[in-house]
GUBA-170119 format. One line per 8 residues: number of its first residue (from 1); their letters; for each residue y, x negated, z negated of N, C-alpha, C. Coordinates in steps of 0.2 Angstrom, whole numbers, plus 5000, padded with zeros to 4 digits. Layout:
<pts>
NUM) a) Y/X/Z/Y/X/Z/Y/X/Z; ...
</pts>
This chain:
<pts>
1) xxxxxxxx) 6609/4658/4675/6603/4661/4674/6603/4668/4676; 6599/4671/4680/6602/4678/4683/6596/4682/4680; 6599/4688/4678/6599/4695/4675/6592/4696/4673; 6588/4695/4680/6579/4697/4674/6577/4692/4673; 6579/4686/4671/6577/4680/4669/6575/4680/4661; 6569/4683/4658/6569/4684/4651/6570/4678/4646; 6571/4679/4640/6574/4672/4637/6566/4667/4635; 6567/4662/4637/6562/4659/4636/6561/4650/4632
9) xxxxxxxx) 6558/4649/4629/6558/4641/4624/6554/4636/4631; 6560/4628/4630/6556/4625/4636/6552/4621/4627; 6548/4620/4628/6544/4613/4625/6542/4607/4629; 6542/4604/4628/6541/4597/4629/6537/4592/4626; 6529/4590/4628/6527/4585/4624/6527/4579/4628; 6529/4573/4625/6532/4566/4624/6526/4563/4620; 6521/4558/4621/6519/4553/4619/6519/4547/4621; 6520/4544/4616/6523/4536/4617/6519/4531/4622
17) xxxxxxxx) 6510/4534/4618/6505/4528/4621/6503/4531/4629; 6503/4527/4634/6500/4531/4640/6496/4525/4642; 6490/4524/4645/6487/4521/4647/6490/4516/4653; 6491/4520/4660/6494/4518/4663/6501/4516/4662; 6502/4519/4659/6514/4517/4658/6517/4517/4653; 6513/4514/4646/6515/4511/4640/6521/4514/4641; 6523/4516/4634/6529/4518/4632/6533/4523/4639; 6531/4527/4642/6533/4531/4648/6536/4536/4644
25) xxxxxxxx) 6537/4538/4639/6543/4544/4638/6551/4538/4638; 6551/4533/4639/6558/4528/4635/6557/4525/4642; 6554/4526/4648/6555/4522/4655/6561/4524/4655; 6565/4520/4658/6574/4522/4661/6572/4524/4671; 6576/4530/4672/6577/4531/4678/6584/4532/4680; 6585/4527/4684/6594/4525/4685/6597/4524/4677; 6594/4520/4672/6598/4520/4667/6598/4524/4663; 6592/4531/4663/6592/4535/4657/6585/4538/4656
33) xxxxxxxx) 6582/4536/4651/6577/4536/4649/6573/4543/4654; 6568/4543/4655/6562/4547/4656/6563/4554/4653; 6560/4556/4647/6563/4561/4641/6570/4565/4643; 6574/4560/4644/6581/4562/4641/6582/4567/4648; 6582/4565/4655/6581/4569/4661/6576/4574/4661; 6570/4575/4657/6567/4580/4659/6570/4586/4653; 6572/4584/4647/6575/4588/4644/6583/4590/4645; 6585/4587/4651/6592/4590/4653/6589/4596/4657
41) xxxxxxxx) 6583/4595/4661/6582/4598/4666/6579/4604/4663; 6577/4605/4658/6575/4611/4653/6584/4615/4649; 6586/4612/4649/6593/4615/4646/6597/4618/4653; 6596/4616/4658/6599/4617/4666/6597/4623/4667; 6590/4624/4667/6586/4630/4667/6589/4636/4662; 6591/4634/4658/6595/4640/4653/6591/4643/4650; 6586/4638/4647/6582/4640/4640/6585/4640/4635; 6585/4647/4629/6586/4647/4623/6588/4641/4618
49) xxxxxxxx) 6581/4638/4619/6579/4633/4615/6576/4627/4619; 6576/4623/4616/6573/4617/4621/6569/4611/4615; 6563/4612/4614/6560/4606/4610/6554/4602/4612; 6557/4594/4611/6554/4589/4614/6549/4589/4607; 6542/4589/4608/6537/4588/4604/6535/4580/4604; 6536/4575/4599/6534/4568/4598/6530/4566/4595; 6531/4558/4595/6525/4557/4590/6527/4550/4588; 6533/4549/4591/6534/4542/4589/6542/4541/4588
57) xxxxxxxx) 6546/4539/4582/6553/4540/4580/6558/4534/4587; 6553/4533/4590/6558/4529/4595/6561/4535/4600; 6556/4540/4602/6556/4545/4608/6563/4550/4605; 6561/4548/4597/6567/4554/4595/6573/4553/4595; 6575/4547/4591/6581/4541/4592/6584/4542/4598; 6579/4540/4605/6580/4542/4612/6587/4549/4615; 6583/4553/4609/6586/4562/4610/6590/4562/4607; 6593/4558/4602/6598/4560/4597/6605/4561/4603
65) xxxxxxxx) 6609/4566/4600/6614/4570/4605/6613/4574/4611; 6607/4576/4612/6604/4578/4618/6606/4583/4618; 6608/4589/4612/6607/4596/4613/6601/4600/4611; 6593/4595/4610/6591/4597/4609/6586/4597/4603; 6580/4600/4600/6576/4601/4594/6570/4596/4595; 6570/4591/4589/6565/4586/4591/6558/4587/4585; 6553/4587/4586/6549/4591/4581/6542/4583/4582; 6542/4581/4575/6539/4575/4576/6533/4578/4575
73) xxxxxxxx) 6527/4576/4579/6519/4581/4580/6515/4573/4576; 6507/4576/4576/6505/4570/4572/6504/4568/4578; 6498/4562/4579/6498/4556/4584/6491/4556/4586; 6487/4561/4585/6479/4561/4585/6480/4568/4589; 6483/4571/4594/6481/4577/4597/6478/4575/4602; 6473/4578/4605/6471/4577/4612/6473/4577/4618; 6480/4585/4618/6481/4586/4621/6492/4586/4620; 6493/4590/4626/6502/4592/4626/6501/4598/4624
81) xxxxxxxx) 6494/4603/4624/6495/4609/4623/6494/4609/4617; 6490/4605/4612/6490/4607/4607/6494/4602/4602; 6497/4596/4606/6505/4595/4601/6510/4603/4602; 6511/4606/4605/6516/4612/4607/6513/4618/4603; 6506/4617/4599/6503/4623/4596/6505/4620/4590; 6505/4615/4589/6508/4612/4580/6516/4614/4580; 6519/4614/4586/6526/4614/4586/6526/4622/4586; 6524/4626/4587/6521/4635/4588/6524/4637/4581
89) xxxxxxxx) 6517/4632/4575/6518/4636/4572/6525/4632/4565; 6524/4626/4566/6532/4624/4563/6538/4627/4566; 6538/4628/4570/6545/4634/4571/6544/4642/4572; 6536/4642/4569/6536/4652/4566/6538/4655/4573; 6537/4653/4579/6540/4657/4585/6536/4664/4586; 6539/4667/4586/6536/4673/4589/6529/4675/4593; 6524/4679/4592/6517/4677/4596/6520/4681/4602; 6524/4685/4603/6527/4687/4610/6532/4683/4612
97) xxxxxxxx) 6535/4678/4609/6539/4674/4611/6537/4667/4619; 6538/4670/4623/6539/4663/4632/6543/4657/4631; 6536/4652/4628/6535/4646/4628/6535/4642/4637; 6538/4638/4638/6535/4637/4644/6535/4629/4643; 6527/4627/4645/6526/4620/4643/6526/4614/4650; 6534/4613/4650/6538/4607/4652/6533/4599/4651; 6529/4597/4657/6527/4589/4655/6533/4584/4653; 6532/4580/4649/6539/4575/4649/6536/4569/4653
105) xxxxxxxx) 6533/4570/4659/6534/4565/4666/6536/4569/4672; 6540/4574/4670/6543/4579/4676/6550/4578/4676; 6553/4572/4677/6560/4574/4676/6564/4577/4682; 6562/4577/4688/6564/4582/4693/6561/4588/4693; 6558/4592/4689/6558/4597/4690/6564/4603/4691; 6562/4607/4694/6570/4611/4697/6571/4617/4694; 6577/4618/4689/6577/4624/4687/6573/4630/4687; 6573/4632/4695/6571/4638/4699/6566/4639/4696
113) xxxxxxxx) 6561/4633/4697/6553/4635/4695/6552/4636/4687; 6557/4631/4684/6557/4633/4676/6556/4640/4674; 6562/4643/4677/6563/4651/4678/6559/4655/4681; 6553/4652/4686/6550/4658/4689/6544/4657/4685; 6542/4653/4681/6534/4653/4677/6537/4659/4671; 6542/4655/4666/6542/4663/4663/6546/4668/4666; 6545/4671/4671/6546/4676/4675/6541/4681/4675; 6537/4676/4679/6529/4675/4679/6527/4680/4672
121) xxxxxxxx) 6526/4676/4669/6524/4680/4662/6526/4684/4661; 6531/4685/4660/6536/4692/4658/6532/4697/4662; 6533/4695/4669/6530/4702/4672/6524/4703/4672; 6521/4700/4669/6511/4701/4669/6508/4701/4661; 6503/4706/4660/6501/4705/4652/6497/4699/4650; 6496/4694/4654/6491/4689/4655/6495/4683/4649; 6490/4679/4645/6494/4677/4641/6497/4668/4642; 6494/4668/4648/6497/4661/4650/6499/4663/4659
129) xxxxxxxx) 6505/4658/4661/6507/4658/4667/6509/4653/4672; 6509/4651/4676/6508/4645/4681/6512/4646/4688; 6511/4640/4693/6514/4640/4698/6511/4636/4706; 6513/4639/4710/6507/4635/4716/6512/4636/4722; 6508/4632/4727/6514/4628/4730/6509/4631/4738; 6509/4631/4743/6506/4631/4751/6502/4624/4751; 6496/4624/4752/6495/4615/4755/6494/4619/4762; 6499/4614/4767/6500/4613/4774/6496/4607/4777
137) xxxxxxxx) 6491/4601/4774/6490/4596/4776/6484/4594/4776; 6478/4594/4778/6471/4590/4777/6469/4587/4772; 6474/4582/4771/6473/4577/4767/6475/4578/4761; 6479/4583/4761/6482/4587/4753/6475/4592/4749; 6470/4593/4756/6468/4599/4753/6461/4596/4751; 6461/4590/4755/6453/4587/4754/6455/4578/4747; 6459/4581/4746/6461/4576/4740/6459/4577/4734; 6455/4573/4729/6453/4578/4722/6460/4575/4717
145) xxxxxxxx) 6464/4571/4718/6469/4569/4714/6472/4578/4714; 6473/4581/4719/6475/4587/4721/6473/4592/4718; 6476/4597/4714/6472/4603/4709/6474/4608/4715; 6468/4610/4718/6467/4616/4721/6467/4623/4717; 6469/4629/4720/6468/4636/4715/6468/4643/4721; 6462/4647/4718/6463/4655/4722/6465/4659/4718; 6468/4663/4720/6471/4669/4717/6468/4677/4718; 6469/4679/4714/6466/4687/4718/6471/4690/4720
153) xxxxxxxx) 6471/4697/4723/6475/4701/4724/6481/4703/4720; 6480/4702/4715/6484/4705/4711/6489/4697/4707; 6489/4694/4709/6491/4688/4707/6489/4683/4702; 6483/4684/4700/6481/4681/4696/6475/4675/4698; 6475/4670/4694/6469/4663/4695/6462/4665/4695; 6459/4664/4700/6452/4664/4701/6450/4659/4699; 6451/4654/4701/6450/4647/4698/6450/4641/4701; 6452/4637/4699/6455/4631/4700/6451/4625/4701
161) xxxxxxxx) 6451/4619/4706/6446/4613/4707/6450/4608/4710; 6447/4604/4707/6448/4596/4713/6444/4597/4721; 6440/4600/4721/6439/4603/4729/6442/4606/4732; 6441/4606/4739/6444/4609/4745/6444/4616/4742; 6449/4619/4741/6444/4628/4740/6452/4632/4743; 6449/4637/4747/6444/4640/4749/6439/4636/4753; 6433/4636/4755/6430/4631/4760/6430/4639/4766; 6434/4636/4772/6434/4638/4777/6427/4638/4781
169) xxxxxxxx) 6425/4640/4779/6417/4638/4784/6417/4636/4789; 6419/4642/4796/6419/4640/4802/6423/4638/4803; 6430/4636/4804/6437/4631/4803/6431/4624/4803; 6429/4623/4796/6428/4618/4795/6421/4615/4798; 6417/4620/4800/6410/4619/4806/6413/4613/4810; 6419/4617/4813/6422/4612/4821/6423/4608/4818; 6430/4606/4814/6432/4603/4812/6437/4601/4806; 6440/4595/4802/6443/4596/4797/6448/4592/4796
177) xxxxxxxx) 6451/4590/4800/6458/4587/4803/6464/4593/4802; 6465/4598/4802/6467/4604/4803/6465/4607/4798; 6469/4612/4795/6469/4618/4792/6470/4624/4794; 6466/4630/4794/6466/4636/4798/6474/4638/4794; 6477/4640/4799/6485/4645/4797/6481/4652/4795; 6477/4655/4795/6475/4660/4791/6471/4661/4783; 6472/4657/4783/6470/4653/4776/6474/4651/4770; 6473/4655/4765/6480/4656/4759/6477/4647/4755
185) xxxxxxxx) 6478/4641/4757/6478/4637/4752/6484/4635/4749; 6481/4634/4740/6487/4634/4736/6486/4627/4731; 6492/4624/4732/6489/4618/4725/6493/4620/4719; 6488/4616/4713/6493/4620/4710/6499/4614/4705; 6502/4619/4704/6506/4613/4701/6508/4615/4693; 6507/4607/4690/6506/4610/4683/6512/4612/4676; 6514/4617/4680/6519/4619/4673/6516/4626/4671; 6516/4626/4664/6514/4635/4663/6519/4637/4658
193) xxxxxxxx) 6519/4643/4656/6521/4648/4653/6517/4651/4647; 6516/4651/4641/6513/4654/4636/6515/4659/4631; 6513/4661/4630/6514/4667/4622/6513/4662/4619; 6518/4663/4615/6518/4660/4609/6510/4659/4604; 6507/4667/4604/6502/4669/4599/6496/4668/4602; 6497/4665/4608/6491/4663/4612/6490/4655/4611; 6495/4653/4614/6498/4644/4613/6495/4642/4605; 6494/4645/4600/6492/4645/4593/6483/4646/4594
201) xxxxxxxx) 6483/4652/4596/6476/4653/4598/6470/4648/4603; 6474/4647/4608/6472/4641/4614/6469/4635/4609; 6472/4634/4608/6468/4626/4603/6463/4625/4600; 6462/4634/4598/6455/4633/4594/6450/4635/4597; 6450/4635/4603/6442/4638/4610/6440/4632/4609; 6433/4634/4610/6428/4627/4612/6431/4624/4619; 6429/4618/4621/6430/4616/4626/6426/4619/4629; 6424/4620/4637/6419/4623/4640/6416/4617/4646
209) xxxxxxxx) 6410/4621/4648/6407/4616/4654/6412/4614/4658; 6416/4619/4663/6418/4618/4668/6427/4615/4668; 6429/4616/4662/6432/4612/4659/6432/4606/4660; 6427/4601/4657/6423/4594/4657/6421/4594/4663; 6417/4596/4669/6415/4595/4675/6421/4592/4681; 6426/4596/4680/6432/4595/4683/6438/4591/4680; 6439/4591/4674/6442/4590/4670/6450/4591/4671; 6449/4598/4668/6456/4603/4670/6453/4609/4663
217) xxxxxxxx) 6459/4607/4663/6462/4610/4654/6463/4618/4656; 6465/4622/4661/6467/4627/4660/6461/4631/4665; 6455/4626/4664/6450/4632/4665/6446/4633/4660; 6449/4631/4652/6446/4632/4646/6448/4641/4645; 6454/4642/4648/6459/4646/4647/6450/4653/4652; 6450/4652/4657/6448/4655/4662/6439/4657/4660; 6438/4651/4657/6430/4650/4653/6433/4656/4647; 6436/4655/4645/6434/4664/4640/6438/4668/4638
225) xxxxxxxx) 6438/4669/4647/6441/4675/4646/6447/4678/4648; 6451/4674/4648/6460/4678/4650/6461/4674/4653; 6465/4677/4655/6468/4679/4662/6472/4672/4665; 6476/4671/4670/6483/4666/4670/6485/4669/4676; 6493/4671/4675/6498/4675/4682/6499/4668/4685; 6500/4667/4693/6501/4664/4695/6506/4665/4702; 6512/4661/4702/6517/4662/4704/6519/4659/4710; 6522/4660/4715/6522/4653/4720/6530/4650/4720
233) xxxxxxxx) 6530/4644/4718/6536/4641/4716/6542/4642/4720; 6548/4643/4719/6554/4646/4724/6556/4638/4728; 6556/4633/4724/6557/4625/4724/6552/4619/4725; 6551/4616/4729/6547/4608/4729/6548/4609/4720; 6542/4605/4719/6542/4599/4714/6541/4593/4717; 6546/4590/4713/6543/4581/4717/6538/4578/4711; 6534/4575/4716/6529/4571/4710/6530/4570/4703; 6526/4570/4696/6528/4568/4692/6528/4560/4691
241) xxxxxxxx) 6529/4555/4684/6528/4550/4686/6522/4546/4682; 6519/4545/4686/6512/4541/4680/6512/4534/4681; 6515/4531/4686/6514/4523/4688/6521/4517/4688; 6520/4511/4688/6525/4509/4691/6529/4512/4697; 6524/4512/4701/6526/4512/4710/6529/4522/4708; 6525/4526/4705/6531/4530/4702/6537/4530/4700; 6537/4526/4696/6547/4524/4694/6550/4521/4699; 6546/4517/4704/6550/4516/4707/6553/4520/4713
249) xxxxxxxx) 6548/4523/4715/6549/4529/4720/6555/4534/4717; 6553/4537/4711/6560/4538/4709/6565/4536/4710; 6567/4531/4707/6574/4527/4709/6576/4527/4717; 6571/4526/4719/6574/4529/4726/6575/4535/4730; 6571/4537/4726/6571/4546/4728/6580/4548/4726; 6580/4547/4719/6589/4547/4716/6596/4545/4721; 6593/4537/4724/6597/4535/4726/6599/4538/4733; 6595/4539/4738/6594/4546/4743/6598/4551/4742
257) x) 6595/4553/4736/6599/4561/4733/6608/4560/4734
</pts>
């Protein structure tokens, strides 16, 4: 981990029940659970601390040996943010302390980008922080599965949609096969970075309109009020995994590697 890398907590929330992929923290990828790679890849990164937030004592059993802190959450949260806001205040962490919230269906995520979201934060007074990638492709930018995002000058979230955005006006008059090359499009991709004293706070905002419209969580964040720094990742993320045809893409992705 190099020099201005501030020390930073990865968390992790893991739940058992998923709709599409039943029991998906315990999927095996090449013979090792789900979980147990994304939490390698959190220790890689050269996090202080590293805790898998759960909810079910299989997940945990899972982690035994890992190296890492397993904090069993209750089973009624809505969300990963607000499992990681009950784990906040069971380990008393710091309200200045750089939480950075690790999905547990990212088990390729790349150190680099783990390091650069709490970078991110570090260098901005903003109480939450994120990461965005170039879309080069049409069909990346005109996709709603795709979390589009603008930024301002200064680095921070303007905001975020499953729409095309920026809309190109004239670019897209002609045409929309093509993406103008003078046009800053960014997807984003979902890891963040939190203060600790905010991650505590965050769960207790109302949801908001736009929020539910789009149904994206970190424009609860945006609806009142504060800020989110936004970083452009140093590394691909490779897809997380939500499906069979996921896992299995992975395994091949591995076997490649």
């Amino acid at each position: 981990m190099s020099a201005d890398t501030p020390p930073f907590i990865v968390a992790i929330p893991a739940r058992y029940g998923s709709t599409r992929l039943p029991a998906k923290p315990l999927r095996e990828i090449a013979g090792v659970p789900m979980v147990v790679r994304v939490a390698q890849r959190a220790l890689q990164a050269g996090a202080t601390e590293v805790v898998v937030a759960v909810d079910d004592q299989r997940i945990a059993d899972a982690l035994a040996g890992q190296g890492v802190e397993v904090c069993m959450t209750r089973g009624d949260h809505a969300s990963g943010s607000d499992r990681l806001a009950e784990c906040a205040v069971h380990y008393g962490w710091p309200d200045d302390a750089i939480v950075v919230n690790l999905q547990g269906d990212e088990p390729f995520a790349p150190a680099a980008g783990i390091r650069e979201v709490a970078r991110a934060l570090a260098d901005d007074d903003a109480p939450v922080a994120t990461l965005a990638t170039p879309i080069t492709e049409a069909h990346e930018l005109f996709d709603p599965n795709v979390v589009k995002l603008v930024r301002a000058s200064n680095g921070r979230a303007l905001y975020f949609s499953r729409a095309p955005l920026p809309w190109a006006r004239d670019a897209f008059a002609l045409h929309r096969e093509m993406l103008p090359a003078e046009v800053p499009f960014l997807r984003h991709i979902g890891i963040y970075a939190y203060r600790a004293g905010f991650l505590k706070r965050y769960t207790q905002l109302s949801r908001t309109a736009l929020e539910q419209a789009e149904s994206l969580e970190q424009l609860r964040v945006l609806e009142h009020g504060h800020a989110i720094a936004v970083r452009l990742t140093p590394e691909p993320f490779p897809p997380g995994i939500d499906t069979l045809a996921d896992l299995e893409r992975a395994e091949q992705w591995l076997a490649r590697d």
